[in-house]
PDB file as gemmi writes it, atoms N, CA and C in Angstrom:
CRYST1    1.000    1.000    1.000  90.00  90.00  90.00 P 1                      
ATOM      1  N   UNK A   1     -30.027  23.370  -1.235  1.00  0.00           N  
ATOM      2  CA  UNK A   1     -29.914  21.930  -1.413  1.00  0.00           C  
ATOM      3  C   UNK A   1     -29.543  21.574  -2.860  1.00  0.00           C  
ATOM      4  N   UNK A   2     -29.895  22.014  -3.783  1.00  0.00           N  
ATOM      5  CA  UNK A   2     -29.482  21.645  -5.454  1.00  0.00           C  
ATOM      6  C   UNK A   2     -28.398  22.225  -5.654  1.00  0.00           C  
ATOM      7  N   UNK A   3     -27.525  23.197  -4.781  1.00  0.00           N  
ATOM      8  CA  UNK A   3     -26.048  23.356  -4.965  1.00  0.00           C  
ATOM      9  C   UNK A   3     -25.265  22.265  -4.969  1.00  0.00           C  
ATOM     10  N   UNK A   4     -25.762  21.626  -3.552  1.00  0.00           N  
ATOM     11  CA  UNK A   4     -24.920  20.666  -2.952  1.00  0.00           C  
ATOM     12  C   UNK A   4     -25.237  19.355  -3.770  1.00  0.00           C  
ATOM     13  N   UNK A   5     -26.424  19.786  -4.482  1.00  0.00           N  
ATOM     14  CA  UNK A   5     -26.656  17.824  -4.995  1.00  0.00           C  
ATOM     15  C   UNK A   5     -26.089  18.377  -6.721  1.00  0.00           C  
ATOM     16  N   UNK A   6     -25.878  19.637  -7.360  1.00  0.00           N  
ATOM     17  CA  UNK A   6     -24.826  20.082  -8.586  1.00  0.00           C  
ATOM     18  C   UNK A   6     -23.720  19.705  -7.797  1.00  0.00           C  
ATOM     19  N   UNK A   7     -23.446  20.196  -6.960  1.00  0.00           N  
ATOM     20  CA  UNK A   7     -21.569  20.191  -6.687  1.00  0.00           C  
ATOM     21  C   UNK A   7     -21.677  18.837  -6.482  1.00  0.00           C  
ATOM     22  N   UNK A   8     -21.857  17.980  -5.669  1.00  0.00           N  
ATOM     23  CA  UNK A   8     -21.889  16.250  -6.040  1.00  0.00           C  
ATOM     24  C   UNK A   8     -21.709  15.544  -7.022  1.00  0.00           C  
ATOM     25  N   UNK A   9     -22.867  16.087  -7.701  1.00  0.00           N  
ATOM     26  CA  UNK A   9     -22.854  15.280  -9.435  1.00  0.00           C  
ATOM     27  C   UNK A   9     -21.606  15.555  -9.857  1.00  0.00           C  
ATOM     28  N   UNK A  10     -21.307  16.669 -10.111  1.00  0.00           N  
ATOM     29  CA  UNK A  10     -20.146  17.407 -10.925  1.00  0.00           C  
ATOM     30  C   UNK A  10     -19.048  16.597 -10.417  1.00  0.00           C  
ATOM     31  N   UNK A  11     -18.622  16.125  -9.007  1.00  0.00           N  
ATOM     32  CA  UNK A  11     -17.778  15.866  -8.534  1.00  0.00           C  
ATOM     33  C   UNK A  11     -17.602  13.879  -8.731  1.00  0.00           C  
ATOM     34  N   UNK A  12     -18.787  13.671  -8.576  1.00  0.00           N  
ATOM     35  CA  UNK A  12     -18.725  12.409  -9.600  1.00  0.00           C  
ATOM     36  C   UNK A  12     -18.293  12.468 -10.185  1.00  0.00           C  
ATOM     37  N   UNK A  13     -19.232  13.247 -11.549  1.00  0.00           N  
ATOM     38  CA  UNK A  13     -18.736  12.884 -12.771  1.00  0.00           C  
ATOM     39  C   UNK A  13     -16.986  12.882 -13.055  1.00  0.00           C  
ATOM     40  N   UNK A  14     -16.456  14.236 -12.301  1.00  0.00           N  
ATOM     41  CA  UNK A  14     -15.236  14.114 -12.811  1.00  0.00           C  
ATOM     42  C   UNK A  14     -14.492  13.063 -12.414  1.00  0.00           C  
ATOM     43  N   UNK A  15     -14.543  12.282 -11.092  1.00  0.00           N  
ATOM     44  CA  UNK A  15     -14.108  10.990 -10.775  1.00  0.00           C  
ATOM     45  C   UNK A  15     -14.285   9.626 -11.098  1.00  0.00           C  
ATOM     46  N   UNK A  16     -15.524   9.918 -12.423  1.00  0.00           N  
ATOM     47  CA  UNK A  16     -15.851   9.084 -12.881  1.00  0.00           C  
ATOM     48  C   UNK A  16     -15.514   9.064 -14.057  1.00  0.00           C  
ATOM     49  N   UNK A  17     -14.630   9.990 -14.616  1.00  0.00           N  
ATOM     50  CA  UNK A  17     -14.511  10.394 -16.101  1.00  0.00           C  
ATOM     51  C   UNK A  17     -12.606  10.077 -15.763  1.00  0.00           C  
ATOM     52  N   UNK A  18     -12.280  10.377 -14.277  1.00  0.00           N  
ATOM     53  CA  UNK A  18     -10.831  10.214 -14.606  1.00  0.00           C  
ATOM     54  C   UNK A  18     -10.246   8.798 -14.226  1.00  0.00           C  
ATOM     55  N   UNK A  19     -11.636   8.121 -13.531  1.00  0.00           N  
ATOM     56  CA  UNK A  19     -11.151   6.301 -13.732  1.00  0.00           C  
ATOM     57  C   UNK A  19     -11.340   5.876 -14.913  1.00  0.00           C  
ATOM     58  N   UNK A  20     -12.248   6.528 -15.695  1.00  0.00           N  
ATOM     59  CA  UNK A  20     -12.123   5.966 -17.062  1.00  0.00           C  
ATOM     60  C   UNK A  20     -10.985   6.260 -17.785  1.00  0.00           C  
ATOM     61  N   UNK A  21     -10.131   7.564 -17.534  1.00  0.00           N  
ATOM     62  CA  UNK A  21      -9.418   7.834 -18.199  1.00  0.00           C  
ATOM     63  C   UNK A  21      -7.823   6.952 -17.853  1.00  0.00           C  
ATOM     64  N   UNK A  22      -8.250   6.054 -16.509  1.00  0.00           N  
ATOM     65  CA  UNK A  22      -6.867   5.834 -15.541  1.00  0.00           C  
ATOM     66  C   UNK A  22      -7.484   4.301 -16.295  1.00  0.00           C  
ATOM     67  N   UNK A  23      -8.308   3.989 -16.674  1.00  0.00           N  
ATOM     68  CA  UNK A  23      -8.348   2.168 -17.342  1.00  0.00           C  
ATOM     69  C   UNK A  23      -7.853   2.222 -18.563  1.00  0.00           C  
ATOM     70  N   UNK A  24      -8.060   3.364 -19.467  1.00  0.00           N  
ATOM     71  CA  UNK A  24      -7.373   3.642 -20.751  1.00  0.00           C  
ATOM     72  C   UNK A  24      -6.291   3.856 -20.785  1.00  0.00           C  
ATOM     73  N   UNK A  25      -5.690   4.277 -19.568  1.00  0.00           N  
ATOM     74  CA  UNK A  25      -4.275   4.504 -19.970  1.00  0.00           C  
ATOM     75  C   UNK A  25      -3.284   3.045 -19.073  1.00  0.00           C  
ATOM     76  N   UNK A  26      -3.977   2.117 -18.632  1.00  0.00           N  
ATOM     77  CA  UNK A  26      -3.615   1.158 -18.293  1.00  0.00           C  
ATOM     78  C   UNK A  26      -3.819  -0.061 -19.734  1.00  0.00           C  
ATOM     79  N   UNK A  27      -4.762   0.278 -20.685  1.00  0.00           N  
ATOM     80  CA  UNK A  27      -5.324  -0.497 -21.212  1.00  0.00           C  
ATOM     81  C   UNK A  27      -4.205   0.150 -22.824  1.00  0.00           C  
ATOM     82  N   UNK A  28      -3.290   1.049 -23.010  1.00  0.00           N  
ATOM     83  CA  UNK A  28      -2.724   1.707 -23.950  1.00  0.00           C  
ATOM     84  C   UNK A  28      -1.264   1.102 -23.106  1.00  0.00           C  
ATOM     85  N   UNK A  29      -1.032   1.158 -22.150  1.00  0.00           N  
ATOM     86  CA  UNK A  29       0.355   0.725 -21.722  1.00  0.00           C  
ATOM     87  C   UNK A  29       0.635  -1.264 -21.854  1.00  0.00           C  
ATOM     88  N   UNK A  30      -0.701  -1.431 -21.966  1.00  0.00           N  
ATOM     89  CA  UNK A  30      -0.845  -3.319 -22.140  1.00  0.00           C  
ATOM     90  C   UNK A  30      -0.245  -4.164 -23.827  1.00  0.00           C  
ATOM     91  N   UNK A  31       0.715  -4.938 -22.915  1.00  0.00           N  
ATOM     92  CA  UNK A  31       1.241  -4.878 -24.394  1.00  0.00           C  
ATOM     93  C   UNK A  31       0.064  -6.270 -25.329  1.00  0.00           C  
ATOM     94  N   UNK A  32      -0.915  -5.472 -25.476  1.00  0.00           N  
ATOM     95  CA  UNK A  32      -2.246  -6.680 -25.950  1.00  0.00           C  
ATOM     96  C   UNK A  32      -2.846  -5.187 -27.229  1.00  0.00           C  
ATOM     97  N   UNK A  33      -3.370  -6.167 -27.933  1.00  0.00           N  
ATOM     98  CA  UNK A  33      -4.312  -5.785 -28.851  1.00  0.00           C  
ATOM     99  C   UNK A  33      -5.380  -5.296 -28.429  1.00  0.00           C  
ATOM    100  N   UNK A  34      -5.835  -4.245 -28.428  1.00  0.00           N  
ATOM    101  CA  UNK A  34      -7.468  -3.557 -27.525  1.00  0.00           C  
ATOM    102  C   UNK A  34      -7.741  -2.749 -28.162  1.00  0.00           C  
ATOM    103  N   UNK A  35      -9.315  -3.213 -27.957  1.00  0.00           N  
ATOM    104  CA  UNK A  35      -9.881  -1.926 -28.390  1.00  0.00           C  
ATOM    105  C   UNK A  35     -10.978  -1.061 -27.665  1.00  0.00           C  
ATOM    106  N   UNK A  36     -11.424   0.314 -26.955  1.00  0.00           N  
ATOM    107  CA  UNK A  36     -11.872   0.340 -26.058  1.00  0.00           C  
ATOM    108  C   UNK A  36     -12.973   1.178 -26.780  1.00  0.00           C  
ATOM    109  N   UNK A  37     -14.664   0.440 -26.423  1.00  0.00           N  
ATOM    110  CA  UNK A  37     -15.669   0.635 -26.808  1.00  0.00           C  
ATOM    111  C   UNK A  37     -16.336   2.170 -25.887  1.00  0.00           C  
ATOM    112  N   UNK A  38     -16.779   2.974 -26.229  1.00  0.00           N  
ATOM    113  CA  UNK A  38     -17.160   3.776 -25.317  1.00  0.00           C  
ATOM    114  C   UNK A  38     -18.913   4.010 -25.427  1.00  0.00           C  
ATOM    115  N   UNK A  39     -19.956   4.090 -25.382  1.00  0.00           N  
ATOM    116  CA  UNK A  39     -21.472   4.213 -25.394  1.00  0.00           C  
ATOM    117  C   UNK A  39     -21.480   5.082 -24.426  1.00  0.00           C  
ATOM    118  N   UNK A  40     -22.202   6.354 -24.931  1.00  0.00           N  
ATOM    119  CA  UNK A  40     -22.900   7.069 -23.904  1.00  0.00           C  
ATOM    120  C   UNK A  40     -24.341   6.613 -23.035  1.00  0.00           C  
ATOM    121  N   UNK A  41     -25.343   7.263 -22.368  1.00  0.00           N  
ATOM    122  CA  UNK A  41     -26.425   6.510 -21.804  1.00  0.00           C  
ATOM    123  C   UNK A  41     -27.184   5.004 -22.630  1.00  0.00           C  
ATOM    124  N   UNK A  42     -27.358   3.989 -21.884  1.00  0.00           N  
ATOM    125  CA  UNK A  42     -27.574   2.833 -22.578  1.00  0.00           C  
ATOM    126  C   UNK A  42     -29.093   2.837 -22.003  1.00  0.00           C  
ATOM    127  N   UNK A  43     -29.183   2.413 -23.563  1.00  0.00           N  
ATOM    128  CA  UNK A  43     -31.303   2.315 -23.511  1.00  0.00           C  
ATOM    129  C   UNK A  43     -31.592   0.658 -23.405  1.00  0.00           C  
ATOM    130  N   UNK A  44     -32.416   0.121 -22.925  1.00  0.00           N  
ATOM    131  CA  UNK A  44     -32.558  -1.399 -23.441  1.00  0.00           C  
ATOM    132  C   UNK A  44     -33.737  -1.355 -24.914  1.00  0.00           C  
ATOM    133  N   UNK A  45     -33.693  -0.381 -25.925  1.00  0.00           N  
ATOM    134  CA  UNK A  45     -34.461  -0.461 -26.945  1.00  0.00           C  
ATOM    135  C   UNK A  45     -33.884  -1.611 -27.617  1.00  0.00           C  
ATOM    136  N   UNK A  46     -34.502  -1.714 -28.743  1.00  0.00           N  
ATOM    137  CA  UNK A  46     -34.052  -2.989 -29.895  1.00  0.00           C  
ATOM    138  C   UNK A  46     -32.598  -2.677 -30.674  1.00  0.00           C  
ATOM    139  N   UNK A  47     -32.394  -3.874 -31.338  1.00  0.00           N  
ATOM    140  CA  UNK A  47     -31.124  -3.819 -32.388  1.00  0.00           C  
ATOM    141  C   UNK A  47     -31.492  -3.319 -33.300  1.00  0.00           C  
ATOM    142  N   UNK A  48     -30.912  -1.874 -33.701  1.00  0.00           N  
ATOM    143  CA  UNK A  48     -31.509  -1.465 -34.801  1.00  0.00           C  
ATOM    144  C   UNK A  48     -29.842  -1.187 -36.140  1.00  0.00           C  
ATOM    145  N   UNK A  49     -29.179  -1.463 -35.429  1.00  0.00           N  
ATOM    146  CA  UNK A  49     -27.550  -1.273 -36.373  1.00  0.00           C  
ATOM    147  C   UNK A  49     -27.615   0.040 -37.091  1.00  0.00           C  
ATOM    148  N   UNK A  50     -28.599   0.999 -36.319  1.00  0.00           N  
ATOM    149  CA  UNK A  50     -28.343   2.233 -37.069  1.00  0.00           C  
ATOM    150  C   UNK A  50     -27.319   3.691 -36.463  1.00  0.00           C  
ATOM    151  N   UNK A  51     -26.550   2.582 -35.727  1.00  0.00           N  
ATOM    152  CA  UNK A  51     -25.551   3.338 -34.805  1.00  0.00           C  
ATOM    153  C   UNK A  51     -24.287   4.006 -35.525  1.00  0.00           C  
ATOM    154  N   UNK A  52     -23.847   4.594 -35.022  1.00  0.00           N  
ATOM    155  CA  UNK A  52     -22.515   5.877 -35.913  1.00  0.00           C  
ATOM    156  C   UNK A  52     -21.321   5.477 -34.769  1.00  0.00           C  
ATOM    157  N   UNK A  53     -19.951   5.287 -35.656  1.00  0.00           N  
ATOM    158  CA  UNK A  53     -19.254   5.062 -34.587  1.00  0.00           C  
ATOM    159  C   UNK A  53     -18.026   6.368 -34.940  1.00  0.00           C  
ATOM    160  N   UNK A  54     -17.029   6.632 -34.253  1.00  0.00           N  
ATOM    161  CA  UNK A  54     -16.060   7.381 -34.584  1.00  0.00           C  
ATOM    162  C   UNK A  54     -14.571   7.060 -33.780  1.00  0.00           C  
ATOM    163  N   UNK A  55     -13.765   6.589 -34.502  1.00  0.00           N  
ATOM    164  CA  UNK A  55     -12.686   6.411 -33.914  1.00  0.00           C  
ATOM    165  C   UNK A  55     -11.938   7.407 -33.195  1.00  0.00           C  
ATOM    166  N   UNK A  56     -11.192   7.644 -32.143  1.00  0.00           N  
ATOM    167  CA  UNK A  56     -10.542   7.926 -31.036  1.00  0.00           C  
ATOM    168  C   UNK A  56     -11.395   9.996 -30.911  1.00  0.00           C  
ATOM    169  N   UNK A  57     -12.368  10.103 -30.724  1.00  0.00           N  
ATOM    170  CA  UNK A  57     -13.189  11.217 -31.052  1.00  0.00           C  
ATOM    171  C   UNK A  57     -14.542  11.185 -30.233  1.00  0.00           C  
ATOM    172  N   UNK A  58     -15.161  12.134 -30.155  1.00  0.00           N  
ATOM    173  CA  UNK A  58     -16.670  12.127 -29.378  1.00  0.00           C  
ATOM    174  C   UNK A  58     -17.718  11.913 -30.296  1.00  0.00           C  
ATOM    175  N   UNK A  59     -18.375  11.719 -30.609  1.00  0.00           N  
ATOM    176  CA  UNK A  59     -19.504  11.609 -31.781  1.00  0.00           C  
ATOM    177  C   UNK A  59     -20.345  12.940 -31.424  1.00  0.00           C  
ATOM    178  N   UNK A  60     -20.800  13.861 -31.985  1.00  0.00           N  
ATOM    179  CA  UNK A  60     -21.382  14.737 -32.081  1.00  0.00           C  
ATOM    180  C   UNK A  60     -22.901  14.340 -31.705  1.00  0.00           C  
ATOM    181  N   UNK A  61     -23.637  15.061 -30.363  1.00  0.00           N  
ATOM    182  CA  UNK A  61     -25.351  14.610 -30.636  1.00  0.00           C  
ATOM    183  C   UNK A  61     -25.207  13.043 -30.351  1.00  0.00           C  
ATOM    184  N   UNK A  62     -24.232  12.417 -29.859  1.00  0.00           N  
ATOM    185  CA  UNK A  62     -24.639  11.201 -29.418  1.00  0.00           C  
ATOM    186  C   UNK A  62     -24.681  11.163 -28.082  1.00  0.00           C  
ATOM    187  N   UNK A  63     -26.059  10.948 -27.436  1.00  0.00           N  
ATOM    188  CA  UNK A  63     -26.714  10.585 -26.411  1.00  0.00           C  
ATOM    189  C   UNK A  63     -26.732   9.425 -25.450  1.00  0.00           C  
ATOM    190  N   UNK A  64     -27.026   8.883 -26.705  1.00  0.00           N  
ATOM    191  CA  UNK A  64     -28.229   7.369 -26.186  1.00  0.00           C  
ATOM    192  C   UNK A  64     -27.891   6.469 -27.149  1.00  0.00           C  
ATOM    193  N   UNK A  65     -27.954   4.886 -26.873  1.00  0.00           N  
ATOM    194  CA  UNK A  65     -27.703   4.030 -27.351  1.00  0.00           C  
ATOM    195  C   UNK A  65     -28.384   2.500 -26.916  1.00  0.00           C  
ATOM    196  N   UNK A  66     -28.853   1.782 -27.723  1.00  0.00           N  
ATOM    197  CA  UNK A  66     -29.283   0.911 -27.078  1.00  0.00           C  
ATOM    198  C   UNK A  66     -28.108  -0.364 -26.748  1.00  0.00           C  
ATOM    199  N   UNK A  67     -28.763  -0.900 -25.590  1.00  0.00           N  
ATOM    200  CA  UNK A  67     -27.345  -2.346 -25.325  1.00  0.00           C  
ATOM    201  C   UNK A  67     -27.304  -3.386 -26.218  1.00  0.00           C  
ATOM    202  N   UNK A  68     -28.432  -3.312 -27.123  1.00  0.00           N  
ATOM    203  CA  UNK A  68     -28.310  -4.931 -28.257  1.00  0.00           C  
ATOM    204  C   UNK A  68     -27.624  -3.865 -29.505  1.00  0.00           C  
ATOM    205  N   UNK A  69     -27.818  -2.457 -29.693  1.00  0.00           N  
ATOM    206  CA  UNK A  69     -26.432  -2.289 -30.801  1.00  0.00           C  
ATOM    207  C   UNK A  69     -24.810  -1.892 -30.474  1.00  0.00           C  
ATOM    208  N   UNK A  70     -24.835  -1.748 -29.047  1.00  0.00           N  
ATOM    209  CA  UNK A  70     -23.326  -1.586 -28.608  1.00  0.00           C  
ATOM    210  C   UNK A  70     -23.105  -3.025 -28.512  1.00  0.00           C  
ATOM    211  N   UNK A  71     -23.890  -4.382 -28.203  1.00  0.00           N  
ATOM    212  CA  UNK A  71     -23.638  -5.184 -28.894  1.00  0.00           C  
ATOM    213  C   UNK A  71     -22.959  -5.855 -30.330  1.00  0.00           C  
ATOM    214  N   UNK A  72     -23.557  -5.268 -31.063  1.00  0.00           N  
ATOM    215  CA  UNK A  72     -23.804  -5.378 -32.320  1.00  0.00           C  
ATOM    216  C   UNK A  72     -22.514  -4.828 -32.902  1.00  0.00           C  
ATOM    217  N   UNK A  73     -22.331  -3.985 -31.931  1.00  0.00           N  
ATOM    218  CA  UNK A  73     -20.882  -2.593 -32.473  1.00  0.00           C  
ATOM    219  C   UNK A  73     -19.922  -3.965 -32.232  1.00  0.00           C  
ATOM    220  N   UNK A  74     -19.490  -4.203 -31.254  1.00  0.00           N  
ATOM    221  CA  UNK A  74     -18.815  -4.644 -30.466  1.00  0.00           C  
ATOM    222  C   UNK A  74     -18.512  -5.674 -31.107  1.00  0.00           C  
ATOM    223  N   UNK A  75     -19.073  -6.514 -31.522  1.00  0.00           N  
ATOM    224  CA  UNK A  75     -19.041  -7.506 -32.251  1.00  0.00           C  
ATOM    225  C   UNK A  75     -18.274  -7.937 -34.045  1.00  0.00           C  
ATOM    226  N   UNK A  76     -18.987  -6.683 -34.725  1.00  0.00           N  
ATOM    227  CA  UNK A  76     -18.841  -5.844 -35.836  1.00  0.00           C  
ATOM    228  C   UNK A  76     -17.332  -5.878 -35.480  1.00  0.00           C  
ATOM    229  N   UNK A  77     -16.448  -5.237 -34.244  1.00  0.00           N  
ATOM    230  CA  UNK A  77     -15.265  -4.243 -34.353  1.00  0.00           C  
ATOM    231  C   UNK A  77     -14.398  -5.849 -34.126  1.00  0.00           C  
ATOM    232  N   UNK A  78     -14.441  -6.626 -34.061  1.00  0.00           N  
ATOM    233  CA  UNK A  78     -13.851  -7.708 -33.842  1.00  0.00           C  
ATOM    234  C   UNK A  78     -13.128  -8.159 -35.146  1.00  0.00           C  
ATOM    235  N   UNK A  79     -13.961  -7.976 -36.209  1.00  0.00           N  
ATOM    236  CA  UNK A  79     -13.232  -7.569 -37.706  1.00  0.00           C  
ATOM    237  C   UNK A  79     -12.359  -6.795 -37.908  1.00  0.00           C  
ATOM    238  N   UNK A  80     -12.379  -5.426 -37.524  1.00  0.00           N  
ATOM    239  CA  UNK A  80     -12.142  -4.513 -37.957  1.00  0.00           C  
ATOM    240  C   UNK A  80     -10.376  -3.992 -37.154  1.00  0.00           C  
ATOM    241  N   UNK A  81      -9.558  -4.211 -37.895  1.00  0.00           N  
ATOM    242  CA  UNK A  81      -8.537  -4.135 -37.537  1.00  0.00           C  
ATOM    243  C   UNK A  81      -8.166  -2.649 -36.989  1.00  0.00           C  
ATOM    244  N   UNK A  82      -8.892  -1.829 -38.299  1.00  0.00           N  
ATOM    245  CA  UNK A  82      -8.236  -0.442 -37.759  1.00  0.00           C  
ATOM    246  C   UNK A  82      -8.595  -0.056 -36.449  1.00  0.00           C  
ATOM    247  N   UNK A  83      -9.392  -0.607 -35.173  1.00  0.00           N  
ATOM    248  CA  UNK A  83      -9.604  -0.330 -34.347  1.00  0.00           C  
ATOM    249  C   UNK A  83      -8.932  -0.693 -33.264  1.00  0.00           C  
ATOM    250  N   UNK A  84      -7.930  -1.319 -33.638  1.00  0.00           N  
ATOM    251  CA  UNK A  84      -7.070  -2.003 -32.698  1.00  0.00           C  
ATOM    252  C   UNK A  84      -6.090  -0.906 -32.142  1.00  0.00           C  
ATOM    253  N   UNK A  85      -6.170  -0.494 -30.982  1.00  0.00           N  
ATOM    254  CA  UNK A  85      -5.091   0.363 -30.202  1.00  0.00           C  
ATOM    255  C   UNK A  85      -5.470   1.563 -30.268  1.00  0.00           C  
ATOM    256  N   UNK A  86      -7.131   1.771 -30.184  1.00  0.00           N  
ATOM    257  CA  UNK A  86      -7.989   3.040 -30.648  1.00  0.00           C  
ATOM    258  C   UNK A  86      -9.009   3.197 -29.360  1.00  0.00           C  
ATOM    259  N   UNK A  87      -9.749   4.069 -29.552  1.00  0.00           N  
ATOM    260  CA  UNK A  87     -10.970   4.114 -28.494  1.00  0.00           C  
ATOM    261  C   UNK A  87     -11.895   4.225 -29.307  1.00  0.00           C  
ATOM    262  N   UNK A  88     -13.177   3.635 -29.182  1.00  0.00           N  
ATOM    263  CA  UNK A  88     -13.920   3.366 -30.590  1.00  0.00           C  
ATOM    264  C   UNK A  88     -15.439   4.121 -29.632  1.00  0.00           C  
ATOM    265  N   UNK A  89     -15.987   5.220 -30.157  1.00  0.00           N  
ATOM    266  CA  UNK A  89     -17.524   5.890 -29.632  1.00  0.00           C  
ATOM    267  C   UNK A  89     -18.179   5.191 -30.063  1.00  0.00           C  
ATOM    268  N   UNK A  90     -19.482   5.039 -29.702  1.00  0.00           N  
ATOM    269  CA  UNK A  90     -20.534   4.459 -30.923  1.00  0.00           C  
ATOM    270  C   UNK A  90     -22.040   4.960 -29.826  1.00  0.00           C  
ATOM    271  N   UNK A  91     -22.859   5.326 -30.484  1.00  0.00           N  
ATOM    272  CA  UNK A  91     -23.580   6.486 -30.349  1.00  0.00           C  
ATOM    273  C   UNK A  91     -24.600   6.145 -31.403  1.00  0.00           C  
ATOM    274  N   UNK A  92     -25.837   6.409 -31.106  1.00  0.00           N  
ATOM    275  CA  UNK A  92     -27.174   7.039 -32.015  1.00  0.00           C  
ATOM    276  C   UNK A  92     -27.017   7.639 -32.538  1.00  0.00           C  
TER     277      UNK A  92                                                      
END                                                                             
């Protein structure tokens, strides 16, 4: 039984990793200004703005994140020009 519920997950995930990858590449062909936020698992902890972000890259050891600083990110990147036409991580 935990074969079949690994081979599942696995099979998610990858269908879940290649619609993300099929909105990004809809969202790179748009002739608009974007910028695409990515958060790994979302915590409902507090705003703590002690989040690490990394442009078009994985963040190393980033896990977890809470939703009031991918907030916070999100918000922040609205300034921030160089993020425009990027995929922006942001991570614990």
């Amino acid at each position: 039984m935990r074969r079949v519920g690994a081979a599942l997950t696995r099979l998610f995930l990858c269908e879940h990793y290649a619609d993300l990858a099929r909105m990004e590449d809809v969202l790179r062909a748009a002739p608009l200004g974007w910028t695409s936020v990515r958060p790994p698992r979302l915590t409902n902890g507090p705003l703590t703005a002690a989040y690490r972000t990394a442009l078009d890259r994985n963040l190393p050891g980033g896990s977890t994140v809470s939703r009031a600083d991918v907030a916070h990110c999100m918000l922040a990147t609205l300034t921030r020009p160089d993020t425009v036409g990027h995929t922006l991580d942001v991570a614990r």
